[in-house]
N, C-alpha and C positions, 0 to 999 in steps of 0.2 A: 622947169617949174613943177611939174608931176611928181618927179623927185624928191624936189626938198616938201613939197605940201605933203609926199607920201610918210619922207622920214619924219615930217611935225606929227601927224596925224600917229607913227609909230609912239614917238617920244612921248604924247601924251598919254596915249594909252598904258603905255609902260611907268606912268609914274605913280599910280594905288598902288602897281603891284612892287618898286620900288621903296615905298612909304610902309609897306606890309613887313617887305622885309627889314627894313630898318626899326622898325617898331618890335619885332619879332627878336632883334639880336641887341636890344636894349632890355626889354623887357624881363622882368626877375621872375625868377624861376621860383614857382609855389607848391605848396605840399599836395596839391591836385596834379601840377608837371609828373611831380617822382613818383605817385600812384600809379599815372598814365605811362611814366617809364618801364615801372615793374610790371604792369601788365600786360604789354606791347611785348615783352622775353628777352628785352635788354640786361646784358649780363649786368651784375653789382658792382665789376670793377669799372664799365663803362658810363655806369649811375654815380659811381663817386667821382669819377673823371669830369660828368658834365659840371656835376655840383661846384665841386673846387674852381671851375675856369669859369662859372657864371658868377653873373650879379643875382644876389636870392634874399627874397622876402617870406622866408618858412616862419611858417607859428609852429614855436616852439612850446606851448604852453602846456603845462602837464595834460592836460585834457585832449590835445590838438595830437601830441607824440602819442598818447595810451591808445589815440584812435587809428593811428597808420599800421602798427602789425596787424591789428584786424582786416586788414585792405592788401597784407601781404609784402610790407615794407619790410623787408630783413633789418635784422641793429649794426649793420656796419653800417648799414644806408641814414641811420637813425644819427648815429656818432658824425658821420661826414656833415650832417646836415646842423647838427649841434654846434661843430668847430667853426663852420662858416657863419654863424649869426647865434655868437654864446651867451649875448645879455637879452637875444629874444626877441621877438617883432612889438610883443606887448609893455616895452619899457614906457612907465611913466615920466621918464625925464630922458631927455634926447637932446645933440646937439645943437644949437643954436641955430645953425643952417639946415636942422631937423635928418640930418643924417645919422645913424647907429655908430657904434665902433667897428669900421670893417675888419676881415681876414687876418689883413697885413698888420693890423694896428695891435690886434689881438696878439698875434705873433711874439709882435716886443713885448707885450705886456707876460707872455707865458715864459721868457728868456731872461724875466725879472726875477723868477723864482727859483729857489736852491735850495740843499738839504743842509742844514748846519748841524755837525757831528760833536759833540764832545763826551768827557770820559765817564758820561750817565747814559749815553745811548743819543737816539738824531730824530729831530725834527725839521718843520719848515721856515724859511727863512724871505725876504724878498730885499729889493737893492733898491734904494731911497732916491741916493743921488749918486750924479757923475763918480765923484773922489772916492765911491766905495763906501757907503754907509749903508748895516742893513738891520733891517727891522727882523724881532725873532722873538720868542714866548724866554722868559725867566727860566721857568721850571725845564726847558730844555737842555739849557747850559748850568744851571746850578750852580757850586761852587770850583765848576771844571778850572783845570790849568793847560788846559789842551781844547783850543777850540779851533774847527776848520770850515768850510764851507764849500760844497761839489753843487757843480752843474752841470754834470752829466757822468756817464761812465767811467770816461778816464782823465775828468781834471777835475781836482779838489786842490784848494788852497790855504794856506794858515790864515787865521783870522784874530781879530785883537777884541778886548770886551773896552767899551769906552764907559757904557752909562746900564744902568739897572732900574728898576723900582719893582720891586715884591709884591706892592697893591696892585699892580693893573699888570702883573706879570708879563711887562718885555723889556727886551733889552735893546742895546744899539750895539752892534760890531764893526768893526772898519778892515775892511779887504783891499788890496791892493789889485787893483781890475786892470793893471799893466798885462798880467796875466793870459787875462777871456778879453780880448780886444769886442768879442760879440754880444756881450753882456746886455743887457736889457736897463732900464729904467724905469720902474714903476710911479708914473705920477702921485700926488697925494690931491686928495681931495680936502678942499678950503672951503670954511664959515664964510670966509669975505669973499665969494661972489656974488654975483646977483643973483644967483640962484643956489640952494641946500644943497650940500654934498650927499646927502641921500633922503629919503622921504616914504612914509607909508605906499606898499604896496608896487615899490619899485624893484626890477629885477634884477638881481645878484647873482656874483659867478665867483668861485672861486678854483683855485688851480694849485693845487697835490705837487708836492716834491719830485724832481724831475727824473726822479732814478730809474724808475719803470722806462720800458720800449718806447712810452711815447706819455707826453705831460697829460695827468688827467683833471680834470675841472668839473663840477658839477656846480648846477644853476640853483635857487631857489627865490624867494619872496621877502623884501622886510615888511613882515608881519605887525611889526612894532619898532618905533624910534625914540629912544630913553633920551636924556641927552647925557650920559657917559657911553650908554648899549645898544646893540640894534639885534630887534628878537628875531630871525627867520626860519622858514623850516630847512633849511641845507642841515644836510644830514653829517654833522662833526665827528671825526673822532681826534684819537690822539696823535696820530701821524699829521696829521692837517696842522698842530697847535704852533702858531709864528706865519703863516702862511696869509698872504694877502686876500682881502674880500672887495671886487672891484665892483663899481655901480654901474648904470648903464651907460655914463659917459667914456667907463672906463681909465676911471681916476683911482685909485685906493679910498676907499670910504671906510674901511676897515681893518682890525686883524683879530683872528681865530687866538684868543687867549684862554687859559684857565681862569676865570671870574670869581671875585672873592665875592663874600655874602652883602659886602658896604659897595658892591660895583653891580650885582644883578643877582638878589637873592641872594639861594644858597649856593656853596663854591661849586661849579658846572664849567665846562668847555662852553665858551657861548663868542660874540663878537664885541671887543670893544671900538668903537668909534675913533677911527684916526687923529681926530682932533686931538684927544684922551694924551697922545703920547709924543704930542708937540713938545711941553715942557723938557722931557727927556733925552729927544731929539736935537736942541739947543745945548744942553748940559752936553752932549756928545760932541758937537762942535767945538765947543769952546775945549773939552779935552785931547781934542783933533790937535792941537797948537803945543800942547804940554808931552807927546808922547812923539817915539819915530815913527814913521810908515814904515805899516807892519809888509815883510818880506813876501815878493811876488816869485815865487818856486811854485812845482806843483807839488804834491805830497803822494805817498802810495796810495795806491787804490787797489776794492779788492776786483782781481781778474775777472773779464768777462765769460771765459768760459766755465763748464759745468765739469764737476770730475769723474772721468767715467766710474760710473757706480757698477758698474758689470764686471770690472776688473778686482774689486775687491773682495775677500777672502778672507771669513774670520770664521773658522771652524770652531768646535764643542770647544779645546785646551787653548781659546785663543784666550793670551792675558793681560788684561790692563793696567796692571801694577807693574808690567818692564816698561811702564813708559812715563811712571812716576819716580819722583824722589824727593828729599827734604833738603832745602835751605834752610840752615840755622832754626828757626820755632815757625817756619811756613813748609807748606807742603805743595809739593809744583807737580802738575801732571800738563806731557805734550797729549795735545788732542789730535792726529791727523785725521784726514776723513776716516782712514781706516778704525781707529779709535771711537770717531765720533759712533762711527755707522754701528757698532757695536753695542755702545753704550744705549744706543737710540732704539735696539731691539731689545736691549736686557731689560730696560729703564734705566736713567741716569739715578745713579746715586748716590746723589749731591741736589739738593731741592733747587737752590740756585741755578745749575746748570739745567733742569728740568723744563724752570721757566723760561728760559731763553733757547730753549729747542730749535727754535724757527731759525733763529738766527748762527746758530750751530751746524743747521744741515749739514748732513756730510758731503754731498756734490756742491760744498763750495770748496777750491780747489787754496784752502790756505790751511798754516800751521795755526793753531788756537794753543795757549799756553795760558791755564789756568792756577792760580795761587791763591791759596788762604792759609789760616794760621792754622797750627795741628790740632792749638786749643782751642775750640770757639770761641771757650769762656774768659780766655787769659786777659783780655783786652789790648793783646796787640793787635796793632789796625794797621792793612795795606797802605803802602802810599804810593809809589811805583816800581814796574819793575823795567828795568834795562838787560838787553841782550846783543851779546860782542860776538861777529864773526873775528877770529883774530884779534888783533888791536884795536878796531872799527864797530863803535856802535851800529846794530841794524833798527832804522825808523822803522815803528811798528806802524802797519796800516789802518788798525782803531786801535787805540787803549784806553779800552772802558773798566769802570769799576759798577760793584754791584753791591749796594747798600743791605747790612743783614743786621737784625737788631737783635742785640743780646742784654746778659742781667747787666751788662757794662755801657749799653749804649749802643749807639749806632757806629760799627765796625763796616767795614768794606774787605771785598776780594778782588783779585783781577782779574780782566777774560780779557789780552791783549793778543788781535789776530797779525800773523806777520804771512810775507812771501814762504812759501814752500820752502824756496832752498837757502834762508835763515839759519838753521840748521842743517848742516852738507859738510861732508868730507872735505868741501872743497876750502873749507874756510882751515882745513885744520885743527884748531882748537876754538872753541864755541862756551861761553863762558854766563852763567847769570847772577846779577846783581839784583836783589830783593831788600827795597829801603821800606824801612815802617817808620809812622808817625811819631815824632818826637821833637827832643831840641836840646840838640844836634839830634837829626835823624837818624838810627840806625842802619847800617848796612851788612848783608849777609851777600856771600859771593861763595859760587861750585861753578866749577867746570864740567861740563857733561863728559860720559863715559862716551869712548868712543863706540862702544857696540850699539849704545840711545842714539847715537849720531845714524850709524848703519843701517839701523833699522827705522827711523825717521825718513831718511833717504830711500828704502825700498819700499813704503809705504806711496813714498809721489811718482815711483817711477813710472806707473801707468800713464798719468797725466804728462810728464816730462816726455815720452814718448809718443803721446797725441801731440802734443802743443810745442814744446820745446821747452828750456828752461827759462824761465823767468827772471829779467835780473834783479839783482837785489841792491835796493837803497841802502849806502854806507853813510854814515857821516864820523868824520875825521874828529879826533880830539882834538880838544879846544881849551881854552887856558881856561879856569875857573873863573865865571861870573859873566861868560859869553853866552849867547842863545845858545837853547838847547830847545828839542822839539815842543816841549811838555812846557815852556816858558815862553810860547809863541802869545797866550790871550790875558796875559797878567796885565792890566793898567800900568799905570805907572808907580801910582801910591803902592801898588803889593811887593812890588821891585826889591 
């Protein structure tokens, strides 16, 4: 009897402090915890470890974040605490069972987003539904015939254009997600619920093209709800435009478009309201049934590594016209890094190529083959160019054009980046086709010298002997009126 009266009189004792600790490992973790983390000399990587694996009710609210560096919160500690609760503790609209969007939820929702590329340059894009439908800005894709879509470093995929509209600038593309089995689904946010797909002074989040180290998103405020627009202070720019704006349900209540004057003033990067591009989202359906599904392949991409820049050597008598020559009335110069890095000290000189510096770097470890006409003024105008190792076209990994406006109008050039060893001995003979606009379009065709070969080749060996070589994407010819790269995002009607 002593015993069990001894062990009752144990067990009750022991149940506050059972109750303590259950309360303790329930309990979310607040912006006062990670203060008393950093103070206490807990490392940061052991502060983003607790973060991640707890339940957390941080205020986020600009006011709440400005005040924690002063308290000695470092900004990893700041970001880790962002990604775990990114619509905020202060949302005005919450779900029904009054819980936020968690971690996990959030997750799929940033696996919804992707960079869509075509032959004007890349913005953001996001995935509507299952079968591949993805929402993206007009003015991204333009009048491209070349459209793809990447979600991540090394898979990008062809994409087809279904639906447009120029007023509320987006489109609808349709991808084959046979592809990314991981792919994400971005909800939409619906007028017919019982409650508004967004509302004064609710928190918003949106989330950047995933090509960077790690997807980035920043928060802000609907300031104002138009009913085509929604004003907030997130901070837009041009890389953002097509990219989803979620609410605090964590629905799509938006997308980051260029807004014409009859959508929200005058024309600005601003938010249109999901609703806004229902109609266009329909019209894409119904030409889902009229066209194939577009081909699930991955496309090149350009390499993740960086080229060593220490290795290259361009002294006083280095010259960039051995790496020039003329097609027919166009003038073609190879860019390797070597080439770039040069030009990039002398200044480029060519305005076009100036402007696109950034994206020319010379430690990106690919070939850049640039063409324009020799006359500015003649009004011939690029239209694509093709390059054959041997017999075998090589799929270039962008082929962008760059709009230049002269006394004739709006002409284009090209900046199409390929694999390094594109051009290689190994191919033998290396051959380009340079078509201009027309009807029947013209075509001009050289074969590279084999010394431009030699010396293209000793330019990457540095990189081929860090890294190894790279293969390179052929595609096989094909009878006339078969796909062809550049005929992957045509409708049907352009056919």
């Amino acid at each position: 009897m002593k015993t069990c009266a001894g062990f009752a009189i144990c067990l009750l004792l022991s149940i506050p402090l059972l109750r303590t600790n259950a309360q303790e490992a329930s309990r979310r973790l607040t912006n006062d915890d990670v203060v008393k983390m950093v103070q206490a000399g807990l490392s940061t990587d052991a502060i983003m470890s607790k973060i991640k694996k707890s339940p957390t009710a941080f205020d986020t609210s600009p006011s709440a974040l400005a005040a924690l560096p002063k308290r000695g919160v470092p900004n990893e500690i700041l970001l880790a605490m962002l990604e775990t609760d990114p619509l905020g503790s202060d949302a005005s609209v919450v779900r029904k069972n009054g819980d936020r969007v968690t971690a996990a939820e959030f997750q799929q929702l940033q696996s919804s987003v992707l960079t869509v590329w075509s032959e004007f340059g890349s913005g953001s894009g996001f995935i509507i539904s299952e079968n591949g439908l993805v929402l993206t800005s007009q003015h991204v894709i333009g009048p491209s015939e070349y459209l793809a879509v990447q979600f991540d470093r090394k898979r990008k995929i062809p994409a087809k254009l279904l639906a447009v509209d120029p007023l509320t600038d987006v489109a609808v593309l349709w991808v084959n997600l046979a592809a990314i089995p991981d792919a994400g689904v971005a909800p939409l946010a619906s007028y017919e619920r019982d409650q508004p797909s967004i509302v004064e002074s609710e928190r918003l989040v949106t989330i950047g093209s995933p090509l960077n180290e790690r997807r980035v998103f920043t928060t802000g405020t609907a300031n104002k709800v138009d009913k085509r627009s929604i004003v907030s202070d997130i901070n837009l720019n041009r890389a953002d435009a097509g990219g989803p704006v979620f609410n605090s349900l964590g629905d799509a209540a938006g997308i980051m478009t260029f807004l014409h004057r009859d959508v929200s003033g005058p024309g600005v990067y601003g938010i249109l309201r999901i609703e806004q591009t229902f109609p266009l989202i329909d019209e894409a359906k119904k030409k889902m049934k009229q066209t194939s599904v577009p081909i699930a392949r991955f496309l090149p991409v350009d390499p993740s590594e960086s080229f060593p820049l220490e290795a290259i050597k361009t002294g006083g008598d280095f010259d960039v016209s051995r790496y020039s020559l003329d097609v027919g009335e166009f003038s073609v110069r190879l860019m390797t890094p070597t080439v770039r890095n040069r030009l990039a000290t002398a200044g480029y000189d060519v305005e076009e190529l100036k402007n696109r510096g950034q994206y020319l770097s010379a430690n990106k470890p690919v070939l850049f083959i640039y063409v324009a006409p020799r006359d500015r003024e003649s009004g011939t105008e690029f239209y694509k160019l093709r390059l054959f190792c041997s017999d075998r076209e090589v799929e270039p990994i962008h082929p962008l054009k760059i709009a230049r406006v002269t006394a004739h109008g709006t002409t284009f050039r090209g900046v199409y980046a390929y694999s390094p060893t594109a051009v290689s001995a190994d191919c033998g003979t290396v051959k380009l086709e340079v078509h201009s606009e027309g009807n029947p379009p013209k075509v001009r065709t050289r074969e590279l010298d084999r010394k431009l070969i030699a010396r293209v080749d000793e330019d990457f060996s540095p990189y081929y002997q860090k890294y190894g070589r790279p293969p390179l994407t052929l595609l096989e010819r094909r009878a006339e009126g078969s796909n062809k790269w550049w005929e992957f995002s045509k409708p049907p009607k352009q056919r």
